[in-house]
N, C-alpha and C positions, 0 to 999 in steps of 0.2 A: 091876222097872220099867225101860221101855224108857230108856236117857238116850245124846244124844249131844253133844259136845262140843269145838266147834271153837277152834283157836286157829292164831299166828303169822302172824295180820294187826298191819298196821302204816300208819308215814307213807314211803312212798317218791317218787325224783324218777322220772319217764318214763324210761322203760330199762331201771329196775330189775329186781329178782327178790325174792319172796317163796317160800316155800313154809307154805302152810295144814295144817294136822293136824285129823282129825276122831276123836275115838274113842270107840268105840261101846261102850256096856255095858249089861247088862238081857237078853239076850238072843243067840243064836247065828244071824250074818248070814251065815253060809255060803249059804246059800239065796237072799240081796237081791243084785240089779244096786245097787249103791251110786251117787248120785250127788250133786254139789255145783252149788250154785244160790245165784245173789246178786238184793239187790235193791240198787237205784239212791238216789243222797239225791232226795227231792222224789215218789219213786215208792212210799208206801208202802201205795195204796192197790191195785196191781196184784198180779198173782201175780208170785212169783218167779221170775227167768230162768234157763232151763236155762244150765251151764254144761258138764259132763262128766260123763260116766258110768261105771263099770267094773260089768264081770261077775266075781263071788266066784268061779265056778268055772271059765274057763276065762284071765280077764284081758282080756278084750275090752273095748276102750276105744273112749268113742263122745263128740263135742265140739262145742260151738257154733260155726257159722261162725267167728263175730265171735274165735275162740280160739285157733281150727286153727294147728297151728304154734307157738303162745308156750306153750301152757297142757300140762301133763299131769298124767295122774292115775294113782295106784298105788295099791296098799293091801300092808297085810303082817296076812295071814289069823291069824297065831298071835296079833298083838296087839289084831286087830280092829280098826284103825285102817287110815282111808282117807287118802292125802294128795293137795297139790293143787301141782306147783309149777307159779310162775307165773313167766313170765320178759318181756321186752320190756314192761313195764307201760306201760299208756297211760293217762291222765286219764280216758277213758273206763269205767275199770276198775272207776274209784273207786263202792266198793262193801260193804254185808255180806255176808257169804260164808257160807252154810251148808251142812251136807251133810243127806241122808238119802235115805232106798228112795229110787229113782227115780220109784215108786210115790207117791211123800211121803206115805206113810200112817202113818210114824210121827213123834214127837211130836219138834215141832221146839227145836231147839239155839236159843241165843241170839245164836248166829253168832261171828264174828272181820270187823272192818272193817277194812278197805283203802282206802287214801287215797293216790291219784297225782296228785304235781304237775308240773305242766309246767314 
């Protein structure tokens, strides 16, 4: 069974840096563009905001305006785990963070929250 499994969210002040881990089991992701997606407090009736993306196989990395520059994504294929770090946090930020396919076709994590105060 597919499972994936985010953590290393937290309370940070504006500036800060986090780095998120997603890791993936149930299945061989070599084949998924991976990516990680938040939702908003107050927003839980919308879809999830894209946030970044990477390609399994050659590392192309692809990111929300709103991220360009603070955010990056990586994965390390042997552990099958995606990461997210986040650096210059803005209140804006403050969010659950989840990963999956870019596709979101698989079945979603419970997330890791993130909380920027100004």
């Amino acid at each position: 069974q597919v499972q994936l499994v985010e953590s290393g969210g937290g309370l940070v002040q504006a500036g800060g840096s986090l780095r998120l881990s997603c890791a993936a089991s149930g299945r061989n992701f070599n084949s998924y563009t991976m990516g990680w997606f938040r939702r908003a407090p107050g927003k839980e009736r919308e879809l999830r905001e894209f946030v970044a993306a990477i390609r399994w196989s050659d590392g192309s990395t692809y990111y929300a305006d709103s991220v360009k520059g603070r955010f990056t994504i990586s994965r390390d294929n042997a552990k099958n785990t995606v990461y997210l770090q986040i650096n210059s946090l803005k209140p804006e930020d403050t969010a659950v963070y989840y990963c999956n396919a870019n596709s979101q076709i698989l079945p979603w994590g419970q997330g890791t929250q993130v909380t920027v105060s100004s």
